[in-house]
C-alpha positions in Angstrom: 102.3 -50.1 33.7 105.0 -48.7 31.9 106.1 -45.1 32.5 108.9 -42.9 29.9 110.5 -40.3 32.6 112.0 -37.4 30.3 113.2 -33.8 30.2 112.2 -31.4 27.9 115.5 -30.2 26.7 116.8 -33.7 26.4 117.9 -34.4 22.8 118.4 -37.8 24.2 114.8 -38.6 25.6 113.5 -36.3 22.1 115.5 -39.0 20.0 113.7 -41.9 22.4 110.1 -40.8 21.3 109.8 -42.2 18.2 111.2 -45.5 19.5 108.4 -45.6 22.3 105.5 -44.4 19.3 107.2 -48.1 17.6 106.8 -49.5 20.4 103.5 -48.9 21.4 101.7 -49.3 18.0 103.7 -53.0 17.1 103.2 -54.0 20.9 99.7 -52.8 21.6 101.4 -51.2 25.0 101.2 -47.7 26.2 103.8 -45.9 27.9 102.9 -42.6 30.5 105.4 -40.3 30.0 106.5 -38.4 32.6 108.7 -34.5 32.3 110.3 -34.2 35.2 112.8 -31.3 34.6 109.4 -28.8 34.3 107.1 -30.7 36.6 107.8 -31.2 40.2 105.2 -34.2 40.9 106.9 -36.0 38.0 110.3 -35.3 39.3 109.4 -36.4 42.6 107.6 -40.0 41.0 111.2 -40.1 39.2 112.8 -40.4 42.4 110.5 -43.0 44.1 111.3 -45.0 41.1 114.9 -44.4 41.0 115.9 -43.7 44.7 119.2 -42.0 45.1 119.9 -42.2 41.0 120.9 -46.2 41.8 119.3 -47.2 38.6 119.6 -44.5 35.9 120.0 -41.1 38.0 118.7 -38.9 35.4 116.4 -39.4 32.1 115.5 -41.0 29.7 114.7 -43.5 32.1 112.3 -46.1 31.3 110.8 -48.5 34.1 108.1 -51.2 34.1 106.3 -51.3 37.7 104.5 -54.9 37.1 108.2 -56.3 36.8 110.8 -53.6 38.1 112.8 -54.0 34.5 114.3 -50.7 33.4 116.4 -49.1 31.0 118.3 -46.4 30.9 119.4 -43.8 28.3 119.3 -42.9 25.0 119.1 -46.8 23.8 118.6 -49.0 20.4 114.5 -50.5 19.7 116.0 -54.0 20.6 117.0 -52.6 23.9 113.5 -51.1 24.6 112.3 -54.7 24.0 112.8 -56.9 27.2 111.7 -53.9 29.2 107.9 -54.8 27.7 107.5 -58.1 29.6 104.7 -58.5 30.8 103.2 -55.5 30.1 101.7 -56.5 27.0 99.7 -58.8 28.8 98.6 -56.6 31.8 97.4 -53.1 29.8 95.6 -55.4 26.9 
C-alpha cells in the first residue's frame, strides 16, 4: 500500500499531485492520500509512519508500507520511482 501524507496549504504537496496522477495511470498503482494538517486521524497515521519526524517530519511525505521505502518532499518523477517497488505487484 502506498499512502501520499499532505497538507492542504502545501504548495509543495499541491505541486506533488500531478506527479502521483503520472504515477498512478503509467504504473497501474494507487496512492491513499492522506491531509493531515485538517484531519486529526490522518495526522496521527502520519506519525506512526514517521515517529518523532526521523524520516521526513512534515509533508509531502510519501511511504510504501509493503517495503518501508519513502520519500520526502517536494521531489522530481524519477525520484517518486523506486518508492513504487513492489507495489505494482501487490495492488494489481
Amino acid at each position: 500500500m502506498l499512502l501520499f501524507f499532505y497538507g492542504e496549504e502545501c504548495p509543495h504537496c499541491h505541486r506533488m499531485m500531478p506527479l502521483l496522477d503520472r504515477l498512478e495511470a503509467e504504473h497501474s498503482v494507487k496512492f491513499q492520500r492522506l491531509e493531515t494538517w485538517h484531519n486529526a486521524e490522518n495526522a496521527r497515521k502520519l506519525k506512526e509512519y514517521d515517529p518523532g519526524g526521523e524520516k521526513c517530519g512534515g509533508v509531502p511525505f510519501f511511504f510504501n508500507i509493503n517495503t518501508q521505502a519513502f520519500v520526502c518532499g517536494e521531489v522530481a518523477y524519477e525520484d517518486l520511482l523506486p518508492l513504487i517497488g513492489d507495489a505494482e505487484e501487490a495492488d494489481a
